[in-house]
N, C-alpha and C positions, 0 to 999 in steps of 0.2 A: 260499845265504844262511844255511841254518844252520846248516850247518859254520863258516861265521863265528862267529855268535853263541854255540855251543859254544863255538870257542876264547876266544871273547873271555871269557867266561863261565869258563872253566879258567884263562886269566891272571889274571882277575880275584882267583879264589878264590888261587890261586898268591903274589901280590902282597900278601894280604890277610895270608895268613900267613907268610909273610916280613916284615913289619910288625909282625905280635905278636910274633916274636921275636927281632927285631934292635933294638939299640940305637943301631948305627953311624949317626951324621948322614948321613955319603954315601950310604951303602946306602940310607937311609929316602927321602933324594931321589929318586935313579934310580927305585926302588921306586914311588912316589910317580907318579913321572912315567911310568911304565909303568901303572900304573892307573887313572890321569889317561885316559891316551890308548885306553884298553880302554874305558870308560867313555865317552868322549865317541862311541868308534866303534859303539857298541852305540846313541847317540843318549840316554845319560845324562849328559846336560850339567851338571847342577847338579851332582853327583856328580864326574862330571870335575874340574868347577870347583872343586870343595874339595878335590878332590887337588892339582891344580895348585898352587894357594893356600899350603896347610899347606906344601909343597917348596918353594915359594920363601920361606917364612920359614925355613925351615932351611938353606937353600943356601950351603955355603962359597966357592963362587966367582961370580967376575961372570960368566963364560963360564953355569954351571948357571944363575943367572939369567933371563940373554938369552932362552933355551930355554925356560925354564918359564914366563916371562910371555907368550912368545910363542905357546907355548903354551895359556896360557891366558886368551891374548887372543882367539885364534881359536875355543875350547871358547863363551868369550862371546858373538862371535858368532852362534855356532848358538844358543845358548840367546835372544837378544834376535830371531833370524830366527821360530824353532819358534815365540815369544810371540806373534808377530801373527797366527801361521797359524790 
């Protein structure tokens, strides 16, 4: 479990700065959606959740879309399960 967390924690940071210096929309997505999902797997949902978010407003395709909502439809539901816990 925390060789996970490592990693997750080294994409994280990886993703982060790939962000500061890219400007590319597509990049920023994937990018995006790769930290999204590092985030949500670490069990930081809110965090995930506004990666998700921020990607799908940048998204140039319907396909990147699909993904990232669906994506971060599921990030929301973990975040509405952890609430009641």
């Amino acid at each position: 479990m925390i060789e996970d967390e490592l990693e997750y924690d080294r994409i994280i940071s990886d993703c982060t700065d790939t962000l500061d210096s890219s400007p590319n929309f597509a990049d920023r997505v994937a990018t995006l959606n790769k930290r999204g999902m590092a985030f949500t797997n670490k069990g930081e949902y809110d965090r995930g959740y506004q990666d998700f978010t921020e990607a799908i407003l940048l998204a140039p395709a319907a396909k990147a879309l699909r993904t990232l909502s669906y994506n971060r439809g599921r990030c929301q539901s973990c975040l509405l399960y952890t609430s009641d816990a």
